[in-house]
C-alpha positions as CSV (number, residue, x, y, z in Angstrom):
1,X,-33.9,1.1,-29.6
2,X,-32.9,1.4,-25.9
3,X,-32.2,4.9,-24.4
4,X,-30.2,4.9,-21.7
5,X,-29.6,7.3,-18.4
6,X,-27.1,7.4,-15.2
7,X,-29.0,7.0,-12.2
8,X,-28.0,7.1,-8.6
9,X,-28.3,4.3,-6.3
10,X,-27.4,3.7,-2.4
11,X,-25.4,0.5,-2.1
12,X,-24.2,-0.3,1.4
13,X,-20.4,0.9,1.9
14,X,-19.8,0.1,5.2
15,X,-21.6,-2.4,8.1
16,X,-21.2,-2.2,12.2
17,X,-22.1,-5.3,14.0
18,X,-25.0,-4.2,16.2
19,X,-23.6,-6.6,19.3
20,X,-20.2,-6.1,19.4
21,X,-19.3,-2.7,16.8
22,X,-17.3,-4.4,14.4
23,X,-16.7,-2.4,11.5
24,X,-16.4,-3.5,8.1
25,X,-16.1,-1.7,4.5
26,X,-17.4,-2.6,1.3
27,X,-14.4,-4.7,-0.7
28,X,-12.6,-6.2,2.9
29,X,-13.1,-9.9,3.3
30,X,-15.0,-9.6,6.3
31,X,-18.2,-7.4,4.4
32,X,-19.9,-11.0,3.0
33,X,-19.8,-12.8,5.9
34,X,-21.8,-10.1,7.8
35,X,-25.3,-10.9,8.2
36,X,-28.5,-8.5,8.2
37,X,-32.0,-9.9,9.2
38,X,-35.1,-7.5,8.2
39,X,-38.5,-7.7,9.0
40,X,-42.0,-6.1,9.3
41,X,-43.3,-6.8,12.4
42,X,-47.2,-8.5,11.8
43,X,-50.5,-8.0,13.2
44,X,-50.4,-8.1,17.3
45,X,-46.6,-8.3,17.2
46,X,-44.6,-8.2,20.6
47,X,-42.4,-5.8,18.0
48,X,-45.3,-3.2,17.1
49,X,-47.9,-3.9,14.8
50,X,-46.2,-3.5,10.8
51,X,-43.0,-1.8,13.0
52,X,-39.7,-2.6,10.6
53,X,-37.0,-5.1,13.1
54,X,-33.8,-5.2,11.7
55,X,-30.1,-6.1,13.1
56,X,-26.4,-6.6,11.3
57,X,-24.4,-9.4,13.2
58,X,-21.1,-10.2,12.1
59,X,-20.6,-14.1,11.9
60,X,-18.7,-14.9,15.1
61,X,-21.6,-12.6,17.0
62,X,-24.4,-14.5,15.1
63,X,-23.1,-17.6,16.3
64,X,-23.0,-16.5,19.8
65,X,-26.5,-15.4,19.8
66,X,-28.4,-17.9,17.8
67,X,-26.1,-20.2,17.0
68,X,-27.8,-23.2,19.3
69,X,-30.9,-22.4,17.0
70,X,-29.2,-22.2,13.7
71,X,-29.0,-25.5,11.0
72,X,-26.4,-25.3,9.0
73,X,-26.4,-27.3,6.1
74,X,-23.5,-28.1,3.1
75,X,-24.4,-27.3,-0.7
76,X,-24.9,-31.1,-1.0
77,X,-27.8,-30.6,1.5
78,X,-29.7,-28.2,-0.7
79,X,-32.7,-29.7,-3.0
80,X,-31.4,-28.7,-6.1
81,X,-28.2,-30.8,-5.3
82,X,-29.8,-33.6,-5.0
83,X,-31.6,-33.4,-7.9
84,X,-28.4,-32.4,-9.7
85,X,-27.3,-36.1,-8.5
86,X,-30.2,-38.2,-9.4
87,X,-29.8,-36.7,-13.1
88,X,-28.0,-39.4,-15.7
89,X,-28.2,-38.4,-19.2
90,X,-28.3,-42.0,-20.6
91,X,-31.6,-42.4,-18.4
92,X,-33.0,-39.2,-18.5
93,X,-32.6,-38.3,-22.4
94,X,-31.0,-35.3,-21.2
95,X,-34.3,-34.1,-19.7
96,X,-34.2,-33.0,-15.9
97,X,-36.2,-35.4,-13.9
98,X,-39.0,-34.5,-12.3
99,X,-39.1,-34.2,-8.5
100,X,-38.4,-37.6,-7.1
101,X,-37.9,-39.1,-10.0
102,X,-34.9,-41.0,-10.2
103,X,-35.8,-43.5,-14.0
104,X,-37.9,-43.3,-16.4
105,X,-41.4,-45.1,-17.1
């Protein structure tokens, strides 16, 4: 049997660009393309030893800033994609292959 209960949570409902103050609310299209970076700071840290760095960018500032440092890659680019392409059922027996694997033995 599962017992249920409401509980309160703190969602994010509104985000300000950090460089240039652009703000955007929770349900506009310009809330998923605005980009947070968090981080604990490690051991001997220009930042402060375990100190917590954190910055919201929206994506024309995040281009701007790091944008020369940035790889941007397609879906196609990402491992599992290519994966996804090197699976044929009539080879494979329906199986997934196995990293690298392209036939089988």
């Amino acid at each position: 049997m599962q017992l249920s209960t409401v509980e309160t949570i703190s969602v994010v409902h509104e985000i300000r660009c950090d460089r240039c103050g652009k703000d955007t609310e929770r349900g506009e299209p310009g809330f998923a393309q605005m980009t947070s970076i968090a981080l604990d700071a490690g051991l001997g840290s220009i930042f402060g030893d375990g100190n917590r760095v954190e910055v919201d960018l929206c994506e024309p500032c995040l281009r701007d800033t790091l944008g020369a440092w940035l790889r941007v890659k397609t879906p196609a680019d990402t491992p599992l994609a290519t994966m996804l392409a090197a699976f044929k059922p009539e080879l494979h027996g329906g199986e997934f292959p196995a990293h690298g694997s392209t036939n089988i033995e």
